[in-house]
N, C-alpha and C positions, 0 to 999 in steps of 0.2 A: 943729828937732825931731829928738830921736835917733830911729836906724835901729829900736829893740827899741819906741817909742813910735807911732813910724807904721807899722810890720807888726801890732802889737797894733789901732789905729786903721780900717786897712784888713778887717785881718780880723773886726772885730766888725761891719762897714757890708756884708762879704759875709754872716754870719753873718743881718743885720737883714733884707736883701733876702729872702735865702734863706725866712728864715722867715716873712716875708710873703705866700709864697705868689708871687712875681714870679718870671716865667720865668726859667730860669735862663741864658739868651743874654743878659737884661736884667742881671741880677744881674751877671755877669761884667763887661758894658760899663759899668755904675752904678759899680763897683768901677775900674774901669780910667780912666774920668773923673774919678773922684773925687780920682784919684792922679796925674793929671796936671796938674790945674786947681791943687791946691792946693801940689802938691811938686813942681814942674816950671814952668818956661818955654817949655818948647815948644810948637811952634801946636797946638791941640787937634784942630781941623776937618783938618786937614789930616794930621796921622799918623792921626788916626782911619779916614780914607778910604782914605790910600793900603795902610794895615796891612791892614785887612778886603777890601779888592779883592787887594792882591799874594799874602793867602791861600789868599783863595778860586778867584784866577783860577790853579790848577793842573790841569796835566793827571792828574798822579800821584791828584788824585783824586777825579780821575771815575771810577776803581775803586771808589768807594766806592759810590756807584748803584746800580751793575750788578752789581756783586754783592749789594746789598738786593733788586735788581729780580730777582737767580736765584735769590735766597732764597724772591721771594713767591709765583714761577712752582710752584716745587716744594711753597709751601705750599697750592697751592690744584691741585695735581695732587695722586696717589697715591705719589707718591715717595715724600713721606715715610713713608708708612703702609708701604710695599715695604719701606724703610729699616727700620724696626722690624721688621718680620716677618721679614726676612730676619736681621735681629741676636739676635733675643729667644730662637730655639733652643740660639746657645752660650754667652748668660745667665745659664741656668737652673741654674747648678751654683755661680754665683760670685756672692757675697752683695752686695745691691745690685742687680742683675739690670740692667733696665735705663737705672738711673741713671749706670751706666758707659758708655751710648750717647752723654750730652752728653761725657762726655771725648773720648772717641775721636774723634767726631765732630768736636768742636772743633780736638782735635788736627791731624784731616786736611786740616779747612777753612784750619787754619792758616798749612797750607803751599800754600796757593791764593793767599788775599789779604793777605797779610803785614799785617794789618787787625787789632786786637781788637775792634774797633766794629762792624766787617763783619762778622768771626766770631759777635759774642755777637745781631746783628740778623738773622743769617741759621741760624743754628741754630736761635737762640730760637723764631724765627717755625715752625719744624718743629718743634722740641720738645716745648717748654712746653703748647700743645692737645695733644700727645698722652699726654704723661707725662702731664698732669692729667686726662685721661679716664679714663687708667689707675689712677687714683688714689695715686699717688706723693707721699710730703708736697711741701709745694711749697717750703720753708725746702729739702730738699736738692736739690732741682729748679733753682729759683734760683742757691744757692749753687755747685751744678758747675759750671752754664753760666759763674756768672761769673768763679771763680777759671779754669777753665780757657779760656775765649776769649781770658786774656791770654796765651795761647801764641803769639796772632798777632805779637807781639811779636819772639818768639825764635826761633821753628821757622822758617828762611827759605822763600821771601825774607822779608825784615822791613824796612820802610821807614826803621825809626829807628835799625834800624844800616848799614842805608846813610848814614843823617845822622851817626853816628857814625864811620864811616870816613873822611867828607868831611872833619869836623869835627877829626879827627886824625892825620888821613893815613895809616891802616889800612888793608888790605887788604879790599875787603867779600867777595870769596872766600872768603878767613880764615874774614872771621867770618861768613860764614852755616854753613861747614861747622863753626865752633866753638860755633856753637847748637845743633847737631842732639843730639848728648849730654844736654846740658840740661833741653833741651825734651821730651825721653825721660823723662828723670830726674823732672821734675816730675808729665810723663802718671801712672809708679809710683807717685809720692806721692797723687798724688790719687785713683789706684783704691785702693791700699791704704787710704786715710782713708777711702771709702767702704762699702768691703767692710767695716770693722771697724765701724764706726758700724752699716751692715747690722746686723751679726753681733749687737749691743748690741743693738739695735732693733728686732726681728722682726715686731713685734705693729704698729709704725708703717707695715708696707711689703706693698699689697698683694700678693694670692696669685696666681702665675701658671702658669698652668694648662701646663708644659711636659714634655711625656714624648714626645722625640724619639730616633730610633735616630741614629747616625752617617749614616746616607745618607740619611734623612726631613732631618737639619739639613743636608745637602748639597741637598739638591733645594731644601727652604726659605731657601736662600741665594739660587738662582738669581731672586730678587726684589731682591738686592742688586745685579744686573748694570747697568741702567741709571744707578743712584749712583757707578757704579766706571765705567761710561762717563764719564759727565759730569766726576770728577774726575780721570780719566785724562788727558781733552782737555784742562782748563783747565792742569793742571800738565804735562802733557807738552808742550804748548805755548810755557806759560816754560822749563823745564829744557832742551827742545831750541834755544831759542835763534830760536824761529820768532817769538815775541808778547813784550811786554814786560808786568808785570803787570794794564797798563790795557788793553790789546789784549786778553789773556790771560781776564778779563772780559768784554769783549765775547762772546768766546768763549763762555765758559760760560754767557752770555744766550741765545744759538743756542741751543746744546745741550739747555739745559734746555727752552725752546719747543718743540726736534725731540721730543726724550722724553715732553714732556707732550702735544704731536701723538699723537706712536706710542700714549700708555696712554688717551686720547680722553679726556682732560679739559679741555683746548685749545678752550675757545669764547670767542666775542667776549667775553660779560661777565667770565669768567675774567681773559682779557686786558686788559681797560681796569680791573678789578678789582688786578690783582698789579700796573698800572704807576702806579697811583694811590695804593696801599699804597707802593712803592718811594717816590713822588713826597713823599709825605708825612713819611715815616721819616727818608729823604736829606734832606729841609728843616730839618726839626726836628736832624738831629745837623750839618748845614753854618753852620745858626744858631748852633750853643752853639758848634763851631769859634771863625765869624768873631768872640764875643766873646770867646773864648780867646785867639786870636789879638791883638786888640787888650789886652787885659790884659797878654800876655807883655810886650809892649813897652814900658807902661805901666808895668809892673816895672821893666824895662830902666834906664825915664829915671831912675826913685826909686833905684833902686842897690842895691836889696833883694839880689837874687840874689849879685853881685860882690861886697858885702859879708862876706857870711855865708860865702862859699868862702875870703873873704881870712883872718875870724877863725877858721877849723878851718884854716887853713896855719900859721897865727901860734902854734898850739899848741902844739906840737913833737911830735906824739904816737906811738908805735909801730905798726906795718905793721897789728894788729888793730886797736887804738884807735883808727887813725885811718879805715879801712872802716868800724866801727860807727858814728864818727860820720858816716861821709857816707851813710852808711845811711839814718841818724837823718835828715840831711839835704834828701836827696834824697825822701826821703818824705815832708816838710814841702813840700818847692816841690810836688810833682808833686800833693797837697794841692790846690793853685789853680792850676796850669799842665798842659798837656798834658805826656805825655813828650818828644814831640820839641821841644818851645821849654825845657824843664830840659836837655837836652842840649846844644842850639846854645848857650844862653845862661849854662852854664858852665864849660862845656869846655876855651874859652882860660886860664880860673883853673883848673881842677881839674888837670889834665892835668901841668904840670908840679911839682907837689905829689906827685903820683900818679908820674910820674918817679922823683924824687927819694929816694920811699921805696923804689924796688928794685922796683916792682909790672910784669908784664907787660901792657903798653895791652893788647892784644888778649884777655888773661884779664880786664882791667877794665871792655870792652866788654859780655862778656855779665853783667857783676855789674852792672853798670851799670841794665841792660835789667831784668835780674830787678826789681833795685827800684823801676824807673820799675813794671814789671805791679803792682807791692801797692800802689803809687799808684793804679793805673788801677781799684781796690776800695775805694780809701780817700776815705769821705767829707772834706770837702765837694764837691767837683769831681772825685771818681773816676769816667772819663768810662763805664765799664762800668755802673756802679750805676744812672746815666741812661738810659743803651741798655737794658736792663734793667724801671727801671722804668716807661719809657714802653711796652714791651711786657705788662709783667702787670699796672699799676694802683694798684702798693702805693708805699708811701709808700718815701723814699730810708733810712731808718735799718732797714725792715723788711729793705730789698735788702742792707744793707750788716752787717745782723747775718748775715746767712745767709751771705754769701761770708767773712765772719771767718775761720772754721777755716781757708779756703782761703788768706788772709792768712799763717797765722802757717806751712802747710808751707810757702809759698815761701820766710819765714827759714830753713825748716829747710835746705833748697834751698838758700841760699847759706852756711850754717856747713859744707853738705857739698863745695860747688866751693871754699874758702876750708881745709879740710883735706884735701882733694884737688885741686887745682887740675889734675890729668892727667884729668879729667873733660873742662874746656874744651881743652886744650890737646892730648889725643890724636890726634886726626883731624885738625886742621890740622898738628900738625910729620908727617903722613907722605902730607901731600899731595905 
């Protein structure tokens, strides 16, 4: 069977699952058996096993827990309510108001848990009840959170470019200080797309009541003090070299208990409440992992991936022609793979392709990243659109029309690191 007849094949039996209504950790493994039994000889029981246990048995992450677990603490304390009230005074003048709180927010979470699944599960759970109390449509509500939580991605530390330094014997120094640019760059795109959609849309966006002086939004800030504690410690924790990001977590599981002590929302039910929300959340996205996991590899044994890097080498194509197509590419696998098993799994092919054509690794590192984030929005298996809509209820196409626009600025995003490449490359040559 050609390779273009069983990617067609696999992908309509994910499609079938899918649309049946079968969870989607099922869907994944259904998919991932399907392609082993029939287009492989390898023992099925046995990589099945050993794949989803060497997954899942990581320490890197158990970050992912604890910070849904810091997510839930603060959703069922006043933090987050502090968090708005203390934002909503310097709102009031920039269109979109406080639909720019999931950016930012995202943003900063970003640089906590190097996570987008962590970011878009731990915002969301603050967020989303409060913007929609506030009455905010929920299409831009959704959509911030999602385009922007894939800054967990870029903003470091970032998990997947540490698998990408491994993976190509990069500097992860480098590149975390060469995401930092970037991940700015996008923060701008995405306020500015909201402010202007605002700006178009006035009558869609409730009215908020703000007439502050300069020192009224000073003192109404001092509600933000506890949020800027708690992200103080988690990341000053990593950046000094004290915690490693799963430590660094644990961390901000304290913290958030001590502040939701100090603001007296801190009771038993609270707590068996936020660790059973965590308990549950953590399950549900460690599930769709382990069958992610066992799919990548499943991939692996069919040759899908290897394949398709060999025929865009075979092309011959120039330095832009040939980024569009791994564009194209790269947004196809990540389609039905996580980012990081699209990275491991073609790295040894791409890499010296990506040599050959004169391209800097470490500028191709964070292009790289970007694309895997507009995967992590792109149905079918964009793993955000799931975090997502396990949090508001709606269906996967409703999640995934609303993060669109946020889709197409990341391309814009990389036609601008690709005409400027001193975007990525600033801050690491003056390290």
């Amino acid at each position: 069977m050609s390779i273009a007849v069983l990617s067609i094949v696999l992908l309509i039996l994910l499609f079938g699952f899918l649309g049946a209504g079968l969870w989607v950790a099922f869907s994944l493994l259904g998919v991932g058996i399907a392609a082993m039994a029939l287009f492989s000889d390898a023992p099925l029981g046995l990589v099945m096993a050993t794949t989803i246990w060497g997954h899942s048995n990581s320490w890197a992450l158990a970050a992912l827990p604890l910070f849904i677990w810091m997510g839930e603490i603060l959703f069922r304390s006043k933090l987050s309510e502090d968090m708005f009230a203390g934002l909503s005074p310097w709102m009031n003048r920039l269109p979109g108001q406080l639909l720019h709180v999931n950016i930012f927010a995202c943003g900063i979470f970003a640089a906590v848990s190097g996570s987008s699944a962590a970011t878009a599960a731990t915002i969301g759970k603050m967020s989303i009840p409060e913007l929609s109390r506030r009455g905010y449509p929920e299409r831009m509500v959704i959509g911030t959170l999602a385009g922007s939580a894939t800054l967990g991605l870029l903003i470091p530390p970032s998990i997947i470019l540490i698998v990408y330094g491994v993976a190509t014997e990069q500097s992860i120094a480098r590149l975390f200080i060469a995401g930092i640019l970037p991940g700015l760059l996008l923060v701008a795109l995405f306020v500015g797309y909201v402010a202007i959609w605002a700006a178009m849309n006035r009558h869609k966006l409730p009215v908020e009541d703000f007439k502050a002086t300069f020192r009224g939004k000073l003192h109404g800030s001092r509600r933000l003090l506890p949020v800027i504690l708690l992200i103080g410690g988690v990341i000053g924790s990593i950046y000094t070299g004290i915690a490693s990001p799963t430590d660094a977590a644990a961390v901000g599981v304290v913290l958030a208990l001590v502040l939701s002590w100090a603001s007296g929302t801190l009771t038993r039910k609270t707590f068996v409440d936020g660790l059973m929300g965590a308990t549950v959340t953590s399950c549900m996205i460690a599930f769709i992992l382990a069958g992610a996991s066992f799919l990548t590899v499943a991939m692996g044994f069919t040759g899908i991936p290897r394949i398709l890097a060999e025929a865009i080498g075979s092309l011959g194509l120039s330095t832009v022609t040939l980024l569009a197509a791994l564009t194209v590419f790269f947004v196809i696998l990540g389609c039905f793979l996580d980012g990081i098993s699209v990275v491991v799994l073609t790295a040894s092919v791409i890499m010296p392709m990506v040599l050959q054509a004169g391209i800097d690794p470490l500028w191709f590192g964070i292009f790289l990243v970007i694309v895997v984030e507009m995967s992590q929005i792109t149905p079918p298996v964009g793993f955000n659109l799931f975090v997502l809509q396990s949090l508001t209820g709606r269906d996967i196409l409703t999640v995934a029309r609303a993060a669109l626009p946020f889709f197409f600025l990341m391309i814009v995003a990389l036609v601008l690191i690709m005409v400027f490449p001193v975007i990525v490359t600033y801050l690491p040559d003056r390290m």
